[in-house]
C-alpha positions in Angstrom: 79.9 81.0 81.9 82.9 82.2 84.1 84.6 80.9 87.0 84.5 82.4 90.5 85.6 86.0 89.6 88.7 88.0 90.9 86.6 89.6 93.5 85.3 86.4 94.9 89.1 85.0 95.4 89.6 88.4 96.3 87.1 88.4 99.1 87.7 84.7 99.9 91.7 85.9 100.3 90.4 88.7 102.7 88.2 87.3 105.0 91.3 84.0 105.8 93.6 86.7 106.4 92.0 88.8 109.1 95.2 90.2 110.7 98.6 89.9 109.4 100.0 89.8 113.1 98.0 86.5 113.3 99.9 84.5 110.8 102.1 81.8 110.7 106.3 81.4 109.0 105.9 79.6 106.2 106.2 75.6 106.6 105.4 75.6 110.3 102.6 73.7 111.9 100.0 74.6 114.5 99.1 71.6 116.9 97.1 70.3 114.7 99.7 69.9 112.0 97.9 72.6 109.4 100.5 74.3 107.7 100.1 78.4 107.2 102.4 78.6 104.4 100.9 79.7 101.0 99.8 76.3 100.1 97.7 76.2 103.1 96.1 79.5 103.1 95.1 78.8 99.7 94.0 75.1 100.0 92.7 74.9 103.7 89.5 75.3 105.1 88.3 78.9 106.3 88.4 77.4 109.7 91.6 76.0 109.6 93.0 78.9 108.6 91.5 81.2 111.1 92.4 78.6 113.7 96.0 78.9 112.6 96.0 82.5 112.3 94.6 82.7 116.2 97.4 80.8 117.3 99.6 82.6 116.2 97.9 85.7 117.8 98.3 84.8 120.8 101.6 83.6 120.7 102.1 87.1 119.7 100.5 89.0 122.3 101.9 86.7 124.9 105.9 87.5 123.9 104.5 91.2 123.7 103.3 91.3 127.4 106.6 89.2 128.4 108.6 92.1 127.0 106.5 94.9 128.3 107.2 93.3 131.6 110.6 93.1 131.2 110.8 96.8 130.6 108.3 97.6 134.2 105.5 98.4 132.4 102.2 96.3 132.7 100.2 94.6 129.6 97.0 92.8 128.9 97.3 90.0 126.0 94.4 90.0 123.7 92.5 86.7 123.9 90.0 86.6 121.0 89.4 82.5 121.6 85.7 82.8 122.4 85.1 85.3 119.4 86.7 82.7 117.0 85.0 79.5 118.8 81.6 81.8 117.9 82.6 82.2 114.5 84.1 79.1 113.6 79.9 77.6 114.0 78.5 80.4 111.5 81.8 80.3 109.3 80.5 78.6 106.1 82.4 75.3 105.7 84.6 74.2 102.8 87.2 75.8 100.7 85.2 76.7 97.5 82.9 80.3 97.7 79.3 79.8 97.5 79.7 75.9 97.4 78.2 74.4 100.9 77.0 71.1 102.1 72.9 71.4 101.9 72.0 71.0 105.3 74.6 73.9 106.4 72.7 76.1 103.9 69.5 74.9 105.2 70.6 76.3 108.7 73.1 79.3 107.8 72.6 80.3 104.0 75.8 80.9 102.5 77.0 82.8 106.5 77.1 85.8 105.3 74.0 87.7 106.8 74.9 85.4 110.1 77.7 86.6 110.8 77.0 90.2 110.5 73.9 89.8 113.1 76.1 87.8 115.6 78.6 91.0 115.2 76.0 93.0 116.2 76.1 91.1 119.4 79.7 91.8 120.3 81.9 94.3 121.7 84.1 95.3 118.5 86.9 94.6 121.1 86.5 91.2 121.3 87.3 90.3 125.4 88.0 93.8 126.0 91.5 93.2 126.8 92.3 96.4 124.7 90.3 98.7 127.1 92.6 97.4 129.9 95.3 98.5 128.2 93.8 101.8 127.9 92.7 102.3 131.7 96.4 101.4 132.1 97.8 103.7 130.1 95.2 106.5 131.3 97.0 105.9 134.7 100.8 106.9 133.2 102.3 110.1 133.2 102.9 111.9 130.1 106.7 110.7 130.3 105.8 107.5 131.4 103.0 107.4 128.5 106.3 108.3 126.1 108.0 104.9 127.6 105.5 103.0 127.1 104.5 103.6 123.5 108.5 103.0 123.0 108.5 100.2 125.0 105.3 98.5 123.1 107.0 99.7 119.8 109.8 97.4 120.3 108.3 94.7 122.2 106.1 94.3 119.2 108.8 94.2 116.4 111.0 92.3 118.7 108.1 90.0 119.1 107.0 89.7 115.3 110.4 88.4 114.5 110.3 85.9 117.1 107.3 84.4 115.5 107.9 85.2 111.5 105.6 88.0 110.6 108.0 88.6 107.6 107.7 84.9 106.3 104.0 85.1 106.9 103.9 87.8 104.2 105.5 86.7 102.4 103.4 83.3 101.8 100.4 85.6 101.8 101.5 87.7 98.7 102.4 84.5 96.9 98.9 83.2 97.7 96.8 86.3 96.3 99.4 85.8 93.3 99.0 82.5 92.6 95.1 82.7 93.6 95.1 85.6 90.9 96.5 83.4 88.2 94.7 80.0 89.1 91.4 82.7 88.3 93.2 83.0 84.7 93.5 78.7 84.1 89.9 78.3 85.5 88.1 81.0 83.2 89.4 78.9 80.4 88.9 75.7 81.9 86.7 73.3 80.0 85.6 70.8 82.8 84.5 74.0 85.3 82.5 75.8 82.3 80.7 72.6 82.0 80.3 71.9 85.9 79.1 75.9 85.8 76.7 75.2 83.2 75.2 72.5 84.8 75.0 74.3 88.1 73.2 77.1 86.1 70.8 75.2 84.7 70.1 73.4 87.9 69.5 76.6 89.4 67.5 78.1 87.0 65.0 75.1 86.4 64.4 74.9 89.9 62.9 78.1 90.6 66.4 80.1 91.2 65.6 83.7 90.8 67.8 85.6 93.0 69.6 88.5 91.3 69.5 86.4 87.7 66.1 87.8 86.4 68.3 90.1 84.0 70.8 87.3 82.7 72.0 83.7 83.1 73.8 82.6 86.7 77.2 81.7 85.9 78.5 80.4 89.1 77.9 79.2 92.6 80.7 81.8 93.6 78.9 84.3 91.7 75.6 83.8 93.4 77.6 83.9 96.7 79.5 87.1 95.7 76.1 88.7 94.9 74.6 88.5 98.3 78.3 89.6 99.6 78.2 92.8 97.7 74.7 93.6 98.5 75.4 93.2 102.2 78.8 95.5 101.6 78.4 97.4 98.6 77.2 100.9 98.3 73.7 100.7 97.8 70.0 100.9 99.6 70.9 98.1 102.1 74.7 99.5 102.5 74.1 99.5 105.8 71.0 97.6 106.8 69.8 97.1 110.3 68.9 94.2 112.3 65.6 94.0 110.5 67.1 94.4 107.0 69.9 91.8 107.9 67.2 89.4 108.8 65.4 89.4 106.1 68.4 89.3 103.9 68.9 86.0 105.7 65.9 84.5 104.6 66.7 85.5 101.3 70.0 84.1 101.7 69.3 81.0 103.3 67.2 80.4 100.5 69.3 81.0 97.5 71.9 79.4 98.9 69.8 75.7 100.0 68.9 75.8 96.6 72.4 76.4 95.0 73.8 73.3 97.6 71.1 71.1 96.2 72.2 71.9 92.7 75.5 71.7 93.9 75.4 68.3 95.3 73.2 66.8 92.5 76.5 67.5 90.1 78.7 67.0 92.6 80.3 70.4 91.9 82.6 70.5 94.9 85.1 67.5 94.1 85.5 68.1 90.6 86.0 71.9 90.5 88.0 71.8 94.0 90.1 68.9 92.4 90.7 70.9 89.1 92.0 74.1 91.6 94.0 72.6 93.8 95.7 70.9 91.1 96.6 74.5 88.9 97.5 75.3 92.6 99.9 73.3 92.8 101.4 73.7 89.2 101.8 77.6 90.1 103.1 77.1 93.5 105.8 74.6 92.2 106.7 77.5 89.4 107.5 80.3 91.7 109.2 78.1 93.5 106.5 78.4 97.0 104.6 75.8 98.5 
């Protein structure tokens, strides 16, 4: 058995930090008092995080566009609250890959093949606040185009240090560290090979079959990362369409009931989100981060 593998973390890291202009300084608090400092990115919920990392996205734009006015030139803040209030009801739940309450799975499967169909829903501009930015810009002059892009060049920097983009990466790279070397403690973990192998054969004596007909599962994260890569990896469904991405979901939203119930029965999610937090801790406390 192994523990939710590098790419997993990996993938879970990725899909929390969607844009590093979103983030938070280290230590600060959003109203609701989450923290976006590497402890929280690692610890917090997927919505939490994203939450935070909207706020601060909008604090962004909106120093941005005070600046651009400032300097006479006009700008449209990008507003992406609807997109996340969408996402935030198909964004699986929970802080572990793969592990979900039942009745979530029931509904959603593990969110994967969910979201992808509700993105094929949206404009990949979000409110379209960018396009108004480019029918501005289509109205400038070349020299007043060449004032502009200097203009939004150092309202943005000026505007990033007002809000801490350099603190924010800071707590991210100490994150996918320390999320690297909690991988290490967990593969040799006692307690989660034993939670894993319970989960397995859970999974397997209930009539789990999904990508295991060659070997043994080893992991709710596993069985979670497989339909992630099959969604994104190069293969014959690299780039399915609507039909495809449906009935992946069934597929999905079958595995993945199955894998909650096991889940649940064990009561996987305390004990192995308990055993991470706490080598989270240890390592944050030993570079000195929090």
């Amino acid at each position: 058995m192994t523990a939710p593998s590098v790419k997993v973390l990996a993938l879970a890291v990725l899909t929390l930090f969607v844009c590093v202009s979103c983030a938070r300084d280290a230590g600060e608090t959003d109203d609701q008092g989450f923290e976006l400092n590497a402890y929280g990115l690692l610890t917090g919920t997927r919505n939490e995080v994203s939450a935070a990392l909207l706020a601060r996205e909008l604090r962004f734009q909106e120093a941005v566009a005070d600046c651009m006015r400032a300097e006479g030139f006009d700008y449209f803040p990008r507003d992406d609250t609807a997109e996340e209030e969408a996402a935030s009801e198909i964004r699986a739940p929970g802080t572990v890959p793969g592990v979900i309450p039942v009745e979530w799975a029931m509904e959603h499967g593990f969110g994967i093949s969910e979201m992808l169909l509700a993105s094929m829903d949206r404009s990949p501009f979000g409110s379209g606040l960018v396009d108004l930015n480019e029918e501005y810009t289509a109205t400038l002059t070349a020299e007043e185009l060449r004032a502009y892009a200097g203009a939004l060049g150092d309202c943005e920097r000026s505007s990033g240090d007002l809000v801490g983009f350099d603190a924010v990466e800071e707590s991210m790279d100490l994150a996918e560290l320390v999320a690297e070397e909690v991988e290490e403690r967990l593969e040799a973990d006692e307690l989660v090979a034993s939670l894993e192998g319970e989960w397995a054969a859970c999974y397997v004596a209930s009539g789990g079959w999904y990508n295991y007909q060659a070997g043994e599962p080893g992991s709710p994260a596993e069985l979670f990362e497989q339909f992630a890569m099959t969604v994104y990896s190069d293969n014959e469904v690299s780039e399915p369409g609507r039909s495809q991405y449906e009935e992946l979901f069934e597929l999905e939203r079958s595995a993945a009931t199955l894998s909650a119930k096991c889940a649940e029965e064990i009561d996987f999610d305390r004990s192995f989100t308990s055993a991470r937090n706490s080598y989270i801790e240890t390592l944050l406390e030993a570079h000195g981060g929090g």
